[in-house]
C-alpha positions as CSV (number, residue, x, y, z in Angstrom):
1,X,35.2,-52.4,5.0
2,X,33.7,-51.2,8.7
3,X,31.2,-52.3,10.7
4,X,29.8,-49.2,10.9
5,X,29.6,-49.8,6.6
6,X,26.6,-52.2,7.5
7,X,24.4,-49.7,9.0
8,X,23.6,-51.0,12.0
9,X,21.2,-49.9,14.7
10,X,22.8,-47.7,17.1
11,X,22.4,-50.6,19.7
12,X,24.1,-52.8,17.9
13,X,27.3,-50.8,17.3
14,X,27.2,-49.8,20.8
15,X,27.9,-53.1,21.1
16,X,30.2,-53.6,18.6
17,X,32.6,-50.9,19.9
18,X,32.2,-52.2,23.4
19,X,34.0,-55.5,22.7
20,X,36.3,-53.3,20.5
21,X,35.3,-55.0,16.8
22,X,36.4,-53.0,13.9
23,X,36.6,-54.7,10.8
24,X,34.5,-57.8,9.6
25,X,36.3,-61.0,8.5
26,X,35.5,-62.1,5.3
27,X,32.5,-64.4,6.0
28,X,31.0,-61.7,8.2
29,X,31.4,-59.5,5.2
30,X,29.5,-61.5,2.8
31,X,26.9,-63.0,5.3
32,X,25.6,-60.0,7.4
33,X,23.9,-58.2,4.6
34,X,21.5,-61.0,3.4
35,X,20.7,-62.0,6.7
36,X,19.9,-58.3,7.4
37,X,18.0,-58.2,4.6
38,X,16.3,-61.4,5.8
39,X,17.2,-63.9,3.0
40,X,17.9,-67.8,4.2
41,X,21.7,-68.3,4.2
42,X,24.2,-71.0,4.2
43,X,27.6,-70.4,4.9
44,X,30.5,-72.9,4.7
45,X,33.7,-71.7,6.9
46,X,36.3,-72.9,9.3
47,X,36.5,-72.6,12.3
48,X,38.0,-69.5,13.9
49,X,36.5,-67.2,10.9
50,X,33.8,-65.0,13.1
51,X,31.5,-66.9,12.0
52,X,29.2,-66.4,15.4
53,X,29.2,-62.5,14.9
54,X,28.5,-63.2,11.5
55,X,24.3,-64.2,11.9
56,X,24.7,-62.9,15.9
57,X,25.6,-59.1,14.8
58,X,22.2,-59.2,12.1
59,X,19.9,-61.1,13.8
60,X,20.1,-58.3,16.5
61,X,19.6,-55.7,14.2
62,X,16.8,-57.4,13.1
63,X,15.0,-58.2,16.6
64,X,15.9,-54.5,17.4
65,X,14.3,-53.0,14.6
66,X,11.5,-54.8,14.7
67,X,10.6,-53.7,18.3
68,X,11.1,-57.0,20.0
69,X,8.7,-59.2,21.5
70,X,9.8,-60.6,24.9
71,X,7.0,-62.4,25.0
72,X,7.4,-64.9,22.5
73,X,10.2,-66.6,21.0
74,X,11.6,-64.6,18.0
75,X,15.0,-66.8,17.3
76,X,16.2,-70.2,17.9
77,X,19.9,-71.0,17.4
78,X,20.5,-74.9,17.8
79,X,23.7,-76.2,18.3
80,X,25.6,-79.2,18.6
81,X,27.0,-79.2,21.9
82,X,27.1,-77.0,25.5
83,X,30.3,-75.1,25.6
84,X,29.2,-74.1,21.9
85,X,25.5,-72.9,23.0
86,X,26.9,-71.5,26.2
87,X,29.6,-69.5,23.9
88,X,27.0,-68.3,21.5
89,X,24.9,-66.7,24.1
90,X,27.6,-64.8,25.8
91,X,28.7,-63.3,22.6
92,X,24.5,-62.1,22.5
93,X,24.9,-61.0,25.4
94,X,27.9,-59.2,24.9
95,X,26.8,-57.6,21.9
96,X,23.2,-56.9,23.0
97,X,24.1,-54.9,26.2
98,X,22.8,-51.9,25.1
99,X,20.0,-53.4,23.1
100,X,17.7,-55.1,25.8
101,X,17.6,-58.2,23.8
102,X,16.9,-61.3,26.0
103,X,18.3,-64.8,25.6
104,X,18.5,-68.1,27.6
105,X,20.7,-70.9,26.7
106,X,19.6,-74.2,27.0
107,X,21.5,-77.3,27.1
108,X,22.0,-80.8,29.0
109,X,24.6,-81.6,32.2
110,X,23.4,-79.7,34.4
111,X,20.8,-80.2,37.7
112,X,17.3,-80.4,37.7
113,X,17.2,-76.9,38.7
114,X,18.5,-75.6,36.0
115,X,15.8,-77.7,34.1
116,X,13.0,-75.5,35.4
117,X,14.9,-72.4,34.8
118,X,15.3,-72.8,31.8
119,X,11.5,-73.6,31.3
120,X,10.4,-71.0,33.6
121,X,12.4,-68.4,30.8
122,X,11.3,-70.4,27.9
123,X,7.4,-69.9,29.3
124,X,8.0,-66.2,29.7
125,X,9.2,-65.3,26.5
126,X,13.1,-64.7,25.1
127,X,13.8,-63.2,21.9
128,X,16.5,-65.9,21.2
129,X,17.0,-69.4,22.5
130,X,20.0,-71.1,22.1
131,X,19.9,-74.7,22.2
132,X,21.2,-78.3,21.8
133,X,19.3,-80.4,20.0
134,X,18.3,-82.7,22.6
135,X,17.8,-80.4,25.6
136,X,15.4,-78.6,23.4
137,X,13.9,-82.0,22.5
138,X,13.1,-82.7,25.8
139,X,11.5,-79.3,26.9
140,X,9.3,-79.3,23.4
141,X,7.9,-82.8,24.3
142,X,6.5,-81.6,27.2
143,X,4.5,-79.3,25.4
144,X,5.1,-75.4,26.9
145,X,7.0,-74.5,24.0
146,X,5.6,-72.2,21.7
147,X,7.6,-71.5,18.7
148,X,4.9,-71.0,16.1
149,X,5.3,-67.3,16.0
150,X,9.2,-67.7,15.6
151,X,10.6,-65.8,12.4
152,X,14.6,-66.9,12.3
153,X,16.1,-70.3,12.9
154,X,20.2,-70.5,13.1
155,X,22.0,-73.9,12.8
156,X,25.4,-73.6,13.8
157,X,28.0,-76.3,12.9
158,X,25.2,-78.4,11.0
159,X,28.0,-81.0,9.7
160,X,28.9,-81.6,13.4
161,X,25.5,-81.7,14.2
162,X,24.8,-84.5,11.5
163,X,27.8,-86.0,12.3
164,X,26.5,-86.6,16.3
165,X,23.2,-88.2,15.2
166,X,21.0,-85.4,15.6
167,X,19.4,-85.2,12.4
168,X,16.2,-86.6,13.5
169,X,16.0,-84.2,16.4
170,X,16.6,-81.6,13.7
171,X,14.1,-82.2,11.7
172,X,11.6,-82.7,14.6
173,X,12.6,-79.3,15.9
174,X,11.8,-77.6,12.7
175,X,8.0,-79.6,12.3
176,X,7.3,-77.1,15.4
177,X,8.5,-73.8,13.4
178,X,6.5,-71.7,11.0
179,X,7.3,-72.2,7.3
180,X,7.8,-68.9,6.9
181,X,10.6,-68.1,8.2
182,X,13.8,-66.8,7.9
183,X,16.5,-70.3,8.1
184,X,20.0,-69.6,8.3
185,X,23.3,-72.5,8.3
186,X,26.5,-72.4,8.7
187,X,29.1,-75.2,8.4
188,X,32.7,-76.0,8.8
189,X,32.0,-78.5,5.3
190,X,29.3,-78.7,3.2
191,X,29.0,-82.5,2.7
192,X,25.9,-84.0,0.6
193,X,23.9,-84.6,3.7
194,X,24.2,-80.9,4.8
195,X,23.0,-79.8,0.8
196,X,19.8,-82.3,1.1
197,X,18.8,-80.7,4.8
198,X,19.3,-77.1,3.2
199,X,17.2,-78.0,0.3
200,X,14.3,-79.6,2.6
201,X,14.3,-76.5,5.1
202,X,15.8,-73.1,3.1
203,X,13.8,-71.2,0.2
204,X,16.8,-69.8,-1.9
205,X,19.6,-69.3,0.3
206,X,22.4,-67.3,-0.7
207,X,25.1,-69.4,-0.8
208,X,28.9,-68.2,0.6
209,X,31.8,-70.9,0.7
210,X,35.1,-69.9,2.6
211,X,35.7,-73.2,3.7
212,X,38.8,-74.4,1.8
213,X,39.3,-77.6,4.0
214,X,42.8,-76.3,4.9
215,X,43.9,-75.2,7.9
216,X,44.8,-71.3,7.9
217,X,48.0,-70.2,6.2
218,X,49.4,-68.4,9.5
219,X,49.3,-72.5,11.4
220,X,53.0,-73.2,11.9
221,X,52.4,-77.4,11.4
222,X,54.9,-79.7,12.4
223,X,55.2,-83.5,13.4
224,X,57.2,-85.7,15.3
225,X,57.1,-89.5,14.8
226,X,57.2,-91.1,18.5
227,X,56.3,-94.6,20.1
228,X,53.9,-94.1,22.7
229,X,56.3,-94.3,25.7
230,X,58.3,-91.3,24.1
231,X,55.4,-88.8,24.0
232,X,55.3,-87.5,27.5
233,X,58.6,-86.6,27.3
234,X,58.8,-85.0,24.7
235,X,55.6,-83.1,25.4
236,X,57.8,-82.2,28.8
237,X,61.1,-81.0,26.2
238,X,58.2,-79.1,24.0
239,X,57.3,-77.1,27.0
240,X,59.5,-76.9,30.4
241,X,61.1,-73.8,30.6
242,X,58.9,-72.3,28.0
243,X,57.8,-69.1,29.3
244,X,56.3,-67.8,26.3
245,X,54.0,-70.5,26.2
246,X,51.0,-69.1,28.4
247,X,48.1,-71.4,26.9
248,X,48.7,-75.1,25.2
249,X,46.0,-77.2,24.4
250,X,46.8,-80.8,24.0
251,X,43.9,-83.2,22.2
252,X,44.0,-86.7,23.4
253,X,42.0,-89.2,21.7
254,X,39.7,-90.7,24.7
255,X,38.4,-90.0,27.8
256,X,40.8,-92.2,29.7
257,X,43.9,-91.3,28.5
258,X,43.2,-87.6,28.8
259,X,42.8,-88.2,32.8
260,X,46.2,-90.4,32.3
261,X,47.6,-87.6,30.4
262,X,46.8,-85.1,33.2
263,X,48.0,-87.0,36.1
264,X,51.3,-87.4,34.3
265,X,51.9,-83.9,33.6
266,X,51.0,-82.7,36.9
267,X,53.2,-85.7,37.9
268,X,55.9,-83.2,36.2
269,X,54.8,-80.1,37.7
270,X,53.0,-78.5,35.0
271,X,50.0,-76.7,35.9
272,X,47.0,-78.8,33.4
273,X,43.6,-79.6,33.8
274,X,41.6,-81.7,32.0
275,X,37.9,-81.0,30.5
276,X,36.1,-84.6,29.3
277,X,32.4,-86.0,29.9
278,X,32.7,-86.8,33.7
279,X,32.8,-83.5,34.8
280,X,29.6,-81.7,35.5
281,X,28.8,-78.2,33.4
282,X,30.0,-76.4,36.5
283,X,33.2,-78.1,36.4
284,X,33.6,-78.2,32.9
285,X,32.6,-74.2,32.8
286,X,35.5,-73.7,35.8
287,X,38.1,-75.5,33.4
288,X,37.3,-73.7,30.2
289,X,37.3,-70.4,32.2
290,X,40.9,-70.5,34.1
291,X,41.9,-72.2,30.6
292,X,40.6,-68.4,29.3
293,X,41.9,-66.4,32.0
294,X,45.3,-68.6,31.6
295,X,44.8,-69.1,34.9
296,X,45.6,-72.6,33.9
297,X,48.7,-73.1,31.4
298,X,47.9,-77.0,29.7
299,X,44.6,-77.8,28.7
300,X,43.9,-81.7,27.9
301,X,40.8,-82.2,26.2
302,X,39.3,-85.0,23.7
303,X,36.9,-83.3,20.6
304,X,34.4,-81.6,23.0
305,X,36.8,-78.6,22.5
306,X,38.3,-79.0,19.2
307,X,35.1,-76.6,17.4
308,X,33.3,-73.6,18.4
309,X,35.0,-73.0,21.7
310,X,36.1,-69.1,21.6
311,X,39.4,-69.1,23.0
312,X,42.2,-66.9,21.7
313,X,45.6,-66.4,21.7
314,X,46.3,-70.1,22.0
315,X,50.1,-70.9,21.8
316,X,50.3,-74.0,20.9
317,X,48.0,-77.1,20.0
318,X,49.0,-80.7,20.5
319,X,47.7,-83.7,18.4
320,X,49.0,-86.4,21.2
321,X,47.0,-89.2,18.6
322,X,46.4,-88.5,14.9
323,X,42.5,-87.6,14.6
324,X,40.8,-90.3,12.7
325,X,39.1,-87.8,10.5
326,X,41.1,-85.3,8.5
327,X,38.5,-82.7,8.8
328,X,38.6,-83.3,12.7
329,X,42.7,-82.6,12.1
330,X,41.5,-79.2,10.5
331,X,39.5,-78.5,13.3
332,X,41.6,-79.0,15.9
333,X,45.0,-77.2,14.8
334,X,42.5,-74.3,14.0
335,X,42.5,-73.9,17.8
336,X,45.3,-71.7,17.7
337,X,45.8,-68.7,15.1
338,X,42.8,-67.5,15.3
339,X,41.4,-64.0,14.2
340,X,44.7,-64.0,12.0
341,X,47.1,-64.5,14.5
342,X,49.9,-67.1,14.2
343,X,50.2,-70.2,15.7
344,X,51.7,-73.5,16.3
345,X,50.3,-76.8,15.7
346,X,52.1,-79.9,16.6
347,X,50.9,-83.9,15.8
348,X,51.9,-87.0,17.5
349,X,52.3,-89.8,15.5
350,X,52.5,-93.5,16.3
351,X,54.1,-95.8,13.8
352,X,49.8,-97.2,13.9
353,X,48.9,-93.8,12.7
354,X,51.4,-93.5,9.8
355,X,48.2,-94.2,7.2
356,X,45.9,-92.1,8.3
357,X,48.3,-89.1,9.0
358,X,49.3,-89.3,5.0
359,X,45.6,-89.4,4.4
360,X,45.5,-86.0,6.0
361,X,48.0,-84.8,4.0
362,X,46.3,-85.5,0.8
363,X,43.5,-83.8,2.0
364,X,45.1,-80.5,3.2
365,X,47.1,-80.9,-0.2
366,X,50.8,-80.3,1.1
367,X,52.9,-81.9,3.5
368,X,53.3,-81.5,6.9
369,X,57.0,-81.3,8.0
370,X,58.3,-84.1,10.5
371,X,60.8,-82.9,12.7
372,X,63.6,-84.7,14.5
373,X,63.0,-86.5,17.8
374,X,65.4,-85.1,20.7
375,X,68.6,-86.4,20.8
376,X,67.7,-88.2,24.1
377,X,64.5,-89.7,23.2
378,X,66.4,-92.4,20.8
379,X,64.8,-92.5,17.7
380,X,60.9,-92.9,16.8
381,X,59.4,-94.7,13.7
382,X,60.3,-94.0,10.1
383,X,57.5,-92.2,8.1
384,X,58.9,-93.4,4.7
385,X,56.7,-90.7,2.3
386,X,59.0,-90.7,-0.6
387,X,62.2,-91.7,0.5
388,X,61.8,-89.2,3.3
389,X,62.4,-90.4,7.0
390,X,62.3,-89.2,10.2
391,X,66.1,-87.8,11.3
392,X,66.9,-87.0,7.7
393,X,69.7,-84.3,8.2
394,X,68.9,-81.0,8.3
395,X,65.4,-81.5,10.2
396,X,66.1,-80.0,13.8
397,X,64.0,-80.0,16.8
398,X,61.2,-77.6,16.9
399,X,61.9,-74.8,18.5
400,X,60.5,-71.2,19.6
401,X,61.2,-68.0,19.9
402,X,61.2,-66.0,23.3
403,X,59.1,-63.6,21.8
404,X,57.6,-62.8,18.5
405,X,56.5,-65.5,16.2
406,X,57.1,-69.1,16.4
407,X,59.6,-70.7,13.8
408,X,61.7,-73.7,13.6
């Protein structure tokens, strides 16, 4: 199937071959036609599907052939956090650059002048907000936000939304909306919580589930059981000298030891930066941008990264701590192999973590293979998972290819 199979407006493939799209992914497939034909939708995929294009490339057509109206609100896309609203719009902008459409993101971190910005657009009109819950919270309790005319509400990543404690905001947000509208979701999992909300604020949605709680078949998974001390180290084995590595992102578990992390790597001579909660948007924008650009080789980052962030052509993602949740473990080594590229994911895992990395495993249903420490390193802790232990013979070191795909 083509794009051009879904019979677009002419703006909106304009768009599409601008940013060079040719064939849908599978939840784009399913998903664009009954939002075109304005049904309520929710969609269940992983991360790293298209899942963006998938309501973005629709609800364009939609504003488009309907004529527009700049001076009201037509669309409201909430999501959970800032780099995932600030990603979102820049894909409608990308897409809409033929089309006129307008669209103003709003989210927390930054000054007070982007505050009244971001009211002064709101006040004007926009055809499509994109928001966080709580920014939008706090413009809408001052009273100029009109949304009674609005006809589609998005919420992308709902689970993570729920999961962050924003389901009273939620369901605030939506007391300002029309009932008859057009309500669209889409998840990475569809817990029971995420089926009561759709049931209180969808009228027969079409239901499409891609999400197989898995991480995708072309994820080259590997771990390596280490004591703390042995992990920068190893990271440094992992990655000196590895020129084919242009973009590693490395998931650390708090704030703290992700600024520890990047002072010890820079100690080494690696060129990292860091993205956590202390930095301002600018900052944080800056990072995530030469991180893009690969500008920057080593990203260190805690969970504000590991969903919705659209950055390809990752090389390698580093667990340096277990996740706590295994879906968070999905999310995170989905990073890299995106748009059905390959990729490598690598865990750390402490002889603390040995439980919950065997929970993970029974949730992606298959093991993940633990390879041998470096020779140098001494050894690490025994996993033990049927009589299997780290250094059994025949498990060398990871390895990777100077070009082409990764392997061991």
């Amino acid at each position: 199937m083509k794009f051009k199979d879904f019979n677009f407006c002419d703006e909106v493939m304009d768009g599409i071959d601008a940013v060079g799209y040719d064939n849908p992914t599978p939840v784009q497939e399913q998903a664009i036609p009954p939002i075109m034909d304005k049904k309520d939708v929710i969609a269940c995929a992983q991360t790293g599907t298209g899942k963006t294009a998938a309501y973005v490339l629709p609800l364009l057509h939609n504003v488009i052939s309907k004529g527009g109206n700049h001076n009201r609100i037509n669309a409201l896309i909430i999501s959970p956090t800032r780099e995932l609203a600030i990603q979102i719009d820049q894909q409608l902008e990308g897409f809409s650059y033929f089309a006129g459409v307008s669209s103003v993101a709003v989210y927390g971190g930054g000054t007070g002048t982007a505050f009244d910005q971001e009211r002064k657009a709101i006040r004007e009109g926009a055809d499509v907000i994109v928001a966080t819950p709580g920014r939008l919270m706090s413009h809408l309790n001052m009273g100029y936000v009109k949304l009674d005319k609005l006809e589609t509400l998005i919420l992308d990543e709902a689970d993570r939304m729920l999961d962050m404690g924003f389901l009273a905001d939620i369901q605030r947000i939506i007391s300002f909306l029309p009932e008859n509208r057009q309500t669209l979701m889409f998840s990475a999992t569809m817990p029971e919580e995420i089926r009561k909300l759709a049931r209180k604020v969808m009228h027969n949605p079409i239901e499409i589930n891609l999400a197989v709680s898995k991480p995708a078949e072309n994820v080259l998974q590997g771990a390596y059981l280490v004591y703390d001390n042995q992990k920068n180290n190893l990271i440094r084995q992992l990655i000196q000298g590895k020129d084919d590595l242009k973009s590693v992102l490395i998931f650390s578990a708090t704030k703290s030891s992700v600024k520890e992390l990047e002072h010890d790597l820079k100690r080494m001579k690696f060129n990292v930066k860091a993205i956590h909660s202390d930095l301002d948007q600018s900052e944080r924008n800056n990072v995530l941008q030469d991180f893009k650009n690969r500008k920057t080789q080593i990203l260190v980052a805690t969970d504000i990264v590991s969903r919705g962030i659209d950055i390809d052509n990752i090389s390698l993602v580093i667990n340096y701590n277990v996740p706590h949740d295994a879906e968070d473990y999905v999310h995170r080594v989905g990073r890299t192999a995106r748009a059905e590229k390959t990729g490598v994911a690598l865990t750390f895992i402490n002889q603390k973590e040995i439980g919950s990395f065997k929970r993970i495993e029974k949730f992606i249903g298959s093991e993940v293979r633990k390879i041998s420490l470096p020779a140098d390193l001494g050894e690490g802790p025994s996993y033990e998972d049927k009589g299997r232990t780290q250094g059994k013979p025949g498990r060398k070191p990871f390895k990777f290819r100077k070009k082409g795909n990764p392997r061991t």
